[in-house]
C-alpha positions as CSV (number, residue, x, y, z in Angstrom):
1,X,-65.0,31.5,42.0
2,X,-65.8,30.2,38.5
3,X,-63.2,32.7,37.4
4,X,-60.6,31.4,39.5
5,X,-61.2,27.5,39.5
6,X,-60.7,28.1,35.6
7,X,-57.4,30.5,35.7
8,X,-55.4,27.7,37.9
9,X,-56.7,25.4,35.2
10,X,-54.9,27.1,32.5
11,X,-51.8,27.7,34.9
12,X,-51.5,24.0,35.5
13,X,-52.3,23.4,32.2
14,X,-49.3,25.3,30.9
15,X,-47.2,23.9,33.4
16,X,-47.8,20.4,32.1
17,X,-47.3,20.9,28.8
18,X,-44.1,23.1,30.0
19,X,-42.9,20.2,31.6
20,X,-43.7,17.8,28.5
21,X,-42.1,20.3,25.7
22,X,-38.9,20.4,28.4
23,X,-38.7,16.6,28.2
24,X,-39.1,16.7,25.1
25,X,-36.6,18.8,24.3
26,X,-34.2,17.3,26.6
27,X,-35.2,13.8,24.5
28,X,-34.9,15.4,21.3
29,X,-31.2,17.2,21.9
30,X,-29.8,13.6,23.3
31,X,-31.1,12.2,20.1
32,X,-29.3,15.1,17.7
33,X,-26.4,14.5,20.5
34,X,-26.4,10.4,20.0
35,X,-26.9,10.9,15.7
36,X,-23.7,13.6,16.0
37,X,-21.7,11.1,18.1
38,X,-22.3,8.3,15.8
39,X,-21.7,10.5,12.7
40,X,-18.8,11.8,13.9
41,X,-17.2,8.2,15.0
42,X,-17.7,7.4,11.1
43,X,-16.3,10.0,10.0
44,X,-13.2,9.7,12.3
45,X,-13.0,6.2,11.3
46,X,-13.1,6.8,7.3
47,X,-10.3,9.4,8.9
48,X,-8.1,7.0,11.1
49,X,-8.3,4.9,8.3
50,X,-6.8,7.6,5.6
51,X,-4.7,9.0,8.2
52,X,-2.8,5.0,8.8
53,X,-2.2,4.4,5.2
54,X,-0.8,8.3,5.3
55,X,1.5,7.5,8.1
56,X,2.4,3.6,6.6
57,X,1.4,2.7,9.8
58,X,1.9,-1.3,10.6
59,X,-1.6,-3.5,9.2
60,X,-2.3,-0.3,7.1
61,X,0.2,-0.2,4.2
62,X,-0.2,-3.3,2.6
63,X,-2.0,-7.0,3.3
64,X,-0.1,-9.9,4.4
65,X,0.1,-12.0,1.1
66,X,1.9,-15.0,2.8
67,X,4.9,-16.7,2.3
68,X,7.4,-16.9,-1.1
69,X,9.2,-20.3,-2.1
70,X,12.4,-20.0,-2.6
71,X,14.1,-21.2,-6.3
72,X,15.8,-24.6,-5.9
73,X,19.4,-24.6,-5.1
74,X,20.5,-25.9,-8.1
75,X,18.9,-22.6,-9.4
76,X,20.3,-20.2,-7.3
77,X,23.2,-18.1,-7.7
78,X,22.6,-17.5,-11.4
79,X,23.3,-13.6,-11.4
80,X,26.0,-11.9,-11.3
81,X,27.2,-8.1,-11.4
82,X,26.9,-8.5,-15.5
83,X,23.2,-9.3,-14.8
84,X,20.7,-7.2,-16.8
85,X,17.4,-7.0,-17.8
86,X,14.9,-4.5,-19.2
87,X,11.0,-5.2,-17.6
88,X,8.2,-4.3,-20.3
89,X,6.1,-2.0,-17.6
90,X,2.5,-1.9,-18.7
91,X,0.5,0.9,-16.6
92,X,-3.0,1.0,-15.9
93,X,-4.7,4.1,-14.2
94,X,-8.1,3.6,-12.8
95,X,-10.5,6.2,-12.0
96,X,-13.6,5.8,-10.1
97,X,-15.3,8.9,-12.2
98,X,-13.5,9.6,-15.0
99,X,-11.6,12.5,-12.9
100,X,-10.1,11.6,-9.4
101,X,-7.2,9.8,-9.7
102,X,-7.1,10.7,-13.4
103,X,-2.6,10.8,-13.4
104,X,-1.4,12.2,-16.3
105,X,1.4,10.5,-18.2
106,X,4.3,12.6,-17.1
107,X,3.4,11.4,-13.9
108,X,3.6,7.3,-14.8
109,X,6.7,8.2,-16.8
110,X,8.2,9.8,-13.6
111,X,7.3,7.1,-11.7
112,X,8.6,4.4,-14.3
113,X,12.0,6.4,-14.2
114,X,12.2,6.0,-10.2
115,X,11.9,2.4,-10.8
116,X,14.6,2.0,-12.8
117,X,17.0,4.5,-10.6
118,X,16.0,3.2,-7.6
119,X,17.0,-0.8,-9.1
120,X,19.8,1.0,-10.5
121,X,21.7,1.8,-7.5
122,X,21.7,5.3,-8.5
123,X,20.2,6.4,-4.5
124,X,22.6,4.4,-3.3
125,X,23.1,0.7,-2.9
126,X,23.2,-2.1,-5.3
127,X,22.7,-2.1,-9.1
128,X,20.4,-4.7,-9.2
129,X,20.7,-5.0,-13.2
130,X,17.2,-4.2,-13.5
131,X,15.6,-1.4,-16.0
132,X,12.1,-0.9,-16.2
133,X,10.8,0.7,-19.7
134,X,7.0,1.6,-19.9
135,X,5.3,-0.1,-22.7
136,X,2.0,1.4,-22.6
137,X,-0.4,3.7,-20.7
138,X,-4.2,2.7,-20.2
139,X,-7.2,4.7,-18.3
140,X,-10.0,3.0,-17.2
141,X,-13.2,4.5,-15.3
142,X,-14.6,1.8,-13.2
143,X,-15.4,2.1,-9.3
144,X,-16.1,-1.5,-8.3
145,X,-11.9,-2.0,-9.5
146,X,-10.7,1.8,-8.2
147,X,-11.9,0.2,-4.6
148,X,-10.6,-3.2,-4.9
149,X,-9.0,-4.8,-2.3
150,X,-6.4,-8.0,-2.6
151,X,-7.9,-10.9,-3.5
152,X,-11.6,-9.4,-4.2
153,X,-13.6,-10.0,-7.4
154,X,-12.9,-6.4,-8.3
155,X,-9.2,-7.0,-8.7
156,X,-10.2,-10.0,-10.5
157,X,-12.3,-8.2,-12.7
158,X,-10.1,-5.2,-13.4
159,X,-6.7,-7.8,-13.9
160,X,-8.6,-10.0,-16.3
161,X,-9.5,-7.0,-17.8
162,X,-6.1,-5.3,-18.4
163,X,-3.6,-7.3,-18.3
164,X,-0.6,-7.1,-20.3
165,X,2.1,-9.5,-21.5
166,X,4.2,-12.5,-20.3
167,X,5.8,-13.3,-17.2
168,X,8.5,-10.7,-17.5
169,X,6.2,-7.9,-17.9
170,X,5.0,-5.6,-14.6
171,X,1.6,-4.6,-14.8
172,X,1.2,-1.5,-12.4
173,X,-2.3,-1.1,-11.8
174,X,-2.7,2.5,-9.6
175,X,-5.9,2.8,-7.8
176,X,-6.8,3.7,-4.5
177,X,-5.3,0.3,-3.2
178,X,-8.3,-0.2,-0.8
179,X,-7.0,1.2,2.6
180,X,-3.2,0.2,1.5
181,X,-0.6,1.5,0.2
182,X,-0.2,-1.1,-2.7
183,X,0.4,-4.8,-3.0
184,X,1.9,-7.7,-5.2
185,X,2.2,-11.6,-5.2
186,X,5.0,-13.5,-4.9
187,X,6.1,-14.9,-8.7
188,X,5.4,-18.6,-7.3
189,X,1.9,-17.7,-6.8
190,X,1.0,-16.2,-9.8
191,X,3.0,-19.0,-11.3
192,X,0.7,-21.5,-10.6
193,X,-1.8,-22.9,-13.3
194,X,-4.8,-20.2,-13.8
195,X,-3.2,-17.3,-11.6
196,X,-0.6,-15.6,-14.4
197,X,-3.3,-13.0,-14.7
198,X,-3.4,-11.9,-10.9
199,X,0.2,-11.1,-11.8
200,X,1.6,-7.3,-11.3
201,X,2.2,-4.7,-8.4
202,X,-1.1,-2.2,-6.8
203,X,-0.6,1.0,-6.0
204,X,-2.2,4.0,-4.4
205,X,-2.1,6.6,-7.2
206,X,-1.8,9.2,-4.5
207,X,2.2,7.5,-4.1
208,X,4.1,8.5,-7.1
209,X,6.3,11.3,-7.0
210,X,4.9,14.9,-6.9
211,X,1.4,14.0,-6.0
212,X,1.7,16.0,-2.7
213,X,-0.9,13.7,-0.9
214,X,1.1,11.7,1.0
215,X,3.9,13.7,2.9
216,X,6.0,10.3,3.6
217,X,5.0,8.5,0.7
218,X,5.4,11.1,-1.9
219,X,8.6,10.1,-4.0
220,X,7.3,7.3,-5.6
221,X,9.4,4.5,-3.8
222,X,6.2,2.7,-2.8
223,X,6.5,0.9,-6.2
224,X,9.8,0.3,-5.6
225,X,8.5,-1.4,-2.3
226,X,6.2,-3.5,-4.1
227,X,8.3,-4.4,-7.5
228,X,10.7,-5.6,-5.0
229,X,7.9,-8.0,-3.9
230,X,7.2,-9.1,-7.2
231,X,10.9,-9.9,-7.7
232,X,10.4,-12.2,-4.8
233,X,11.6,-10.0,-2.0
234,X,10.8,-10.4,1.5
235,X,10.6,-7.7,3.9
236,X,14.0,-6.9,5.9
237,X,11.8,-7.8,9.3
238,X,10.9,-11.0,7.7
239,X,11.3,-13.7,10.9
240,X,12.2,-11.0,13.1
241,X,16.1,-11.5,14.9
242,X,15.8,-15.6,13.5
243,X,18.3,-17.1,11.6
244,X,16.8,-17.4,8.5
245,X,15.0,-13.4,8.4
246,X,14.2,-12.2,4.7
247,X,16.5,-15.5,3.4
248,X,19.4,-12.7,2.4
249,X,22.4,-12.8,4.5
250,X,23.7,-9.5,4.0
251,X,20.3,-7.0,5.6
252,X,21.2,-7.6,9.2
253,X,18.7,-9.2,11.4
254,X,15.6,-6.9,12.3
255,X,12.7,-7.7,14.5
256,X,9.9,-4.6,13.9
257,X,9.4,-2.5,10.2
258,X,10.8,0.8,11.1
259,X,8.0,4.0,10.6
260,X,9.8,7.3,10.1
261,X,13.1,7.2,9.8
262,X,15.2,6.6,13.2
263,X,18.7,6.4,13.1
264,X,20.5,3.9,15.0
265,X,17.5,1.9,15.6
266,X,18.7,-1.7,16.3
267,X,15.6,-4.5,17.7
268,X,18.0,-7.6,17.5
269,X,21.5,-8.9,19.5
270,X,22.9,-9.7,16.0
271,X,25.5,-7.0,14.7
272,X,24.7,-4.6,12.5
273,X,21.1,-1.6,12.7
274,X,18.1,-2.2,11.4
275,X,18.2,-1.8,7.8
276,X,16.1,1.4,7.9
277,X,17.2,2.5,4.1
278,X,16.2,-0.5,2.5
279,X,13.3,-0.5,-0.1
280,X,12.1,-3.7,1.6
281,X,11.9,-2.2,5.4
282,X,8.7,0.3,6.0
283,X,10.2,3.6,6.7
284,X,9.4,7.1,4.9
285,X,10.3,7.6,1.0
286,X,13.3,10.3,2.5
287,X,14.8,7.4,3.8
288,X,15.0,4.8,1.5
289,X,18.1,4.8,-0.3
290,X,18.8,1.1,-1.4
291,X,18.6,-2.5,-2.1
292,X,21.8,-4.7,-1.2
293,X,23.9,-7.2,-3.3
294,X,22.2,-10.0,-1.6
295,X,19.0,-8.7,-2.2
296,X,19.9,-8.3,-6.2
297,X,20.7,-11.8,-6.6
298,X,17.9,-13.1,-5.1
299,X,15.6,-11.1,-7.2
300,X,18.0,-11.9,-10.4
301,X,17.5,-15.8,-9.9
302,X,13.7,-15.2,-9.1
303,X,13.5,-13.1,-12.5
304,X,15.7,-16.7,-14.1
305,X,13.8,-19.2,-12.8
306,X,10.0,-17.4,-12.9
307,X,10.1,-14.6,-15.1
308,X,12.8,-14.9,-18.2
């Protein structure tokens, strides 16, 4: 009987602890399950977030830095198809180890060279008058300014820093841009007292031509974007289908940026389609074929009134 009483002991033992280690199994795998979940939810947002400043998606390639003024009439209408004038380009290249993002000069020269075709007229379009010539190459290794986002005390930093030259000079700093494509102030802002050194154009490194990083964004015509800014440009949706728009009367009215590049797309009752092959709408670097003559004077009596 002894026997017995202590062999269904030791059964109902083992089923006990059976039925612990099975709980806490069943504990431990929805742990590993919830710890997967979450890792993998960061990882696919560090993804979504790489994967919107791929596709130039709207919020993702570049910050709203509010609104321009506009030069005073008696300003305006200063340029003029004998317009020219050659920018002093300073380039800064900013790694965050001393190898990623480490663009070789080749590169910035390519890039400098698509500035001043794509001003030029030569895709098509308007010759604006403008000619960009690089004045000098600089690499820095520095991870608080590779990350910087607008407006941070890492762009400070790194624009205190390196800064070049007046005014007239662009200063193209190419980091990582944050989770942006690039970015640049308006030449009122920076013209106010104590801000000329926040002054030049941000870019992601990974958008000059012949990275191969960007499928969309891989000719280098995200500068152009930006310099346009930095010129004083507004964006061709500017105001959406309103009378005043981007303040330049001959990009036709346009009420969302354009991703891609679809043909025929029209969002206002005005005449004329969206201006899809303008620098200053959002659409792939394939499409982007010009600036127009409105757009060149505007930027010609920003560069007069802020710049020369």
């Amino acid at each position: 009987m002894r026997g017995n009483h202590s062999l269904r002991t030791r059964e109902a033992v083992a089923r006990a602890l059976g039925i612990v280690i099975g709980v806490l199994t069943v504990v431990s795998a929805l742990a590993a399950a919830a710890v997967t979940a979450r890792v993998a939810a960061e990882d696919r947002s560090c993804i979504d977030v790489q994967d919107a400043a791929a596709r130039g998606t709207e919020g993702a390639r570049e910050p709203d830095m509010g609104a321009a003024e506009e030069v005073p009439s008696e300003h305006a209408g200063q340029g003029g198809g004998d317009f020219r004038a050659s920018v002093p380009t300073h380039v800064h290249v900013v790694s965050p180890d001393g190898v990623e993002a480490m663009v070789p000069e080749s590169k910035v020269r390519e890039q400098v060279r698509v500035l001043t075709l794509g001003f030029g007229g030569h895709y098509g379009g308007a010759d604006t008058g403008f000619g960009f010539r690089l004045e000098s190459v600089d690499y820095s290794v520095n991870a608080d300014w590779y990350y910087a986002g607008p407006s941070s005390k890492g762009e400070r930093d790194m624009k205190r820093a390196l800064h070049e030259g007046g005014p007239d000079a662009l200063n193209l700093y190419l980091t990582t841009a944050g989770p942006y494509l690039g970015w640049s102030y308006f030449p009122s802002v920076v013209a106010q007292p104590g801000q000329a050194y926040l002054d030049g154009v941000v870019v992601d490194w990974r958008s000059l031509p012949g990275i191969g990083y960007y499928e969309a964004y891989d000719l280098g015509f995200t500068a152009v974007h930006e310099v346009g800014h930095w010129l004083n440009l507004y964006h061709t949706f500017q105001g959406g289908c309103n009378r005043w728009g981007d303040y330049v009367d001959d990009t036709p009215p346009q009420r969302t940026p354009t991703f891609g590049c679809p043909d025929g797309k029209d969002t206002c009752s005005d005449a004329g389609l969206d201006p899809i092959h303008n620098y200053m709408d959002y659409s792939d670097d394939p499409c982007y074929s010009e600036f127009t003559a409105g757009q060149a004077e505007r930027m010609q009596d920003a560069w007069r009134y802020w710049r020369a």
